[in-house]
N, C-alpha and C positions, 0 to 999 in steps of 0.2 A: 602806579599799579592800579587794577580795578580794583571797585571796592569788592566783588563779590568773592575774593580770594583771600585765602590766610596763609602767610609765610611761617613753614614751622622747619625746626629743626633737625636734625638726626645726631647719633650719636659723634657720629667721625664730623660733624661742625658742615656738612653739606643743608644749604637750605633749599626748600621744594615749594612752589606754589599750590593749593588746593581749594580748588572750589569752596564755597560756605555752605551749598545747597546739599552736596555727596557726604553720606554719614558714613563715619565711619562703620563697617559689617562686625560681628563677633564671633568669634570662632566659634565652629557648630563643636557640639558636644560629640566622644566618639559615641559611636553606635554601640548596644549593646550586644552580646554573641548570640547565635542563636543557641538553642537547645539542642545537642549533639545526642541527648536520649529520646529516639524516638520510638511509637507503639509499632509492633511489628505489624505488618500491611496485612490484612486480611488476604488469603490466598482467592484468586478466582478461580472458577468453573470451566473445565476444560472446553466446553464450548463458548463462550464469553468473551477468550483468545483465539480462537480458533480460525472467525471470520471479521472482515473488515466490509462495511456495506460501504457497495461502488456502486455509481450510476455510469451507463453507459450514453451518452449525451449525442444525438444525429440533426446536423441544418440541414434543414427541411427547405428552406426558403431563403433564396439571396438577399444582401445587405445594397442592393442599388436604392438610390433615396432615403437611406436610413441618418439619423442623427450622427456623429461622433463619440458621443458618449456610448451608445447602442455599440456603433464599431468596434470601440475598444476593449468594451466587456466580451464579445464574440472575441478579438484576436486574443486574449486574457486567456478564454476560451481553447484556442488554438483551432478556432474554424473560422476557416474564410472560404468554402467552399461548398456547395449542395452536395449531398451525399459521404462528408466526411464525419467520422467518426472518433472520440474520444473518450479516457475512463478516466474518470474522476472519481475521489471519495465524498463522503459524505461528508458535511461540516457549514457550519453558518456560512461560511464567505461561497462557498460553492452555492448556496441554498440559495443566498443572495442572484449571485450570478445568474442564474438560471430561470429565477423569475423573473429577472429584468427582461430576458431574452425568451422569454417564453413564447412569442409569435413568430420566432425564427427557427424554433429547436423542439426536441422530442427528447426526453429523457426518461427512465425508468432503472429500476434496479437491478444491475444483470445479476446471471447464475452462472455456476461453474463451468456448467457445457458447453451452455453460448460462448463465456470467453475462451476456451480451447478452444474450438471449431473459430472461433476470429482469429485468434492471434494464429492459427496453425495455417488459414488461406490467409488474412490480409496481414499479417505482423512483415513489416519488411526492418530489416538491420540497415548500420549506414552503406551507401551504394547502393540504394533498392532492393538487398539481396533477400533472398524468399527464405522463410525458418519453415526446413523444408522437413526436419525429423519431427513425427510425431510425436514419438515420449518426449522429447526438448522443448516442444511445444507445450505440453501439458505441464510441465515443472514451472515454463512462464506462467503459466495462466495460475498455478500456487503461489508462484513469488508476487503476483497483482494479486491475487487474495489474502497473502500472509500481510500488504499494506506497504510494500515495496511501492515505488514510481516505478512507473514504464520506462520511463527515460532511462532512472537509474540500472537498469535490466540490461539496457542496451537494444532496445525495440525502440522503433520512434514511437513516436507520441499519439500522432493522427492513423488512424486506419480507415484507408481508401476505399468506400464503398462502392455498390451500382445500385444503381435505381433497384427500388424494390417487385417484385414480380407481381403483376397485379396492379400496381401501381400504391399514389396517395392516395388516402378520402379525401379530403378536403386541403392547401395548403393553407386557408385562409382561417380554418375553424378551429377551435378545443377540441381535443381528444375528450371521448367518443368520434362529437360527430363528424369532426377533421382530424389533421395530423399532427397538430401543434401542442406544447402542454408536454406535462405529468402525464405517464402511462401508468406506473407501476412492473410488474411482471408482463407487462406485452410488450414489452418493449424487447422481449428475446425473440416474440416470433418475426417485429419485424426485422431484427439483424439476422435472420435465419433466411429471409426471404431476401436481405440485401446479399450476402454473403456470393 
């Protein structure tokens, strides 16, 4: 036998080989409960609940020659196309996202109208089918502000733009003096002008 092994025994006479090096572990202590008495939550402000802050997200600029890592933050994204359109919430990982891709993309914070007037023209159901009733329309655009996914709604995901009228300023520059970047609130008038 090696030396680096110890033959030990067990109760019922079966002997086992075990390493010298492996310690034996000690059973973890149980956890303690938690505290079942909690302070009751401060109630919030009815506007506090109210709204969920979305960016409206548009590529601007194709991924030909771009890196991989770039690619896959855009597919993440769910653009792989000029002129398509996505709503995302706000939150670190998206904040993240967004800046990596910031010379591909245009993003700012939509408002109410804007997303009724999109999802009522470009919202398509599975089968391309058109959400053709307005009030239907306008409930979506509450259930993407109440903090719901598009997905989960049953509207895909991406909405289909056209070129904007008028055109880019710049595809190459930061918003102002290009199309790229952080807008803020302009970013409704260009989905007004894509639409």
């Amino acid at each position: 036998m090696p030396e680096n092994l110890i033959v030990t025994e067990d109760e019922d006479g079966m002997k086992a080989a075990k390493p010298t090096s492996v310690k034996e572990r000690k059973p973890r202590a149980p956890r303690k409960p938690k505290a079942e008495t909690k302070a009751p939550a401060a109630e919030k402000p009815a506007h506090a609940e109210a709204k969920h802050r979305l960016f409206a997200v548009i590529m601007v600029r194709g991924m030909v020659g771009t890196d991989g890592k770039l690619r896959s933050t855009l597919r993440m994204l769910r653009l792989d196309r000029i002129n398509h359109c996505v709503i995302v919430p706000k939150n670190q990982n998206y904040d993240g996202m967004l800046h990596k891709a910031r010379n591909f993309i245009t993003w700012g914070e939509v408002d109410k109208e804007t997303l009724e007037k999109l999802v009522a023209k470009r919202g398509r159901f599975a089968g391309d089918k058109r959400v053709k009733d307005i009030p239907y329309a306008k409930e979506l655009a509450d259930l993407i502000l109440s903090g719901k996914k598009v997905k989960d709604i049953g509207i895909k995901p991406v909405f289909r733009l056209s070129p904007p009228s008028k055109g880019y300023k710049s595809t190459k520059a930061i918003y102002p003096k290009g199309s790229l970047g952080y807008r803020g609130e302009k970013i409704n008038e260009l989905i007004k002008r894509m639409i």
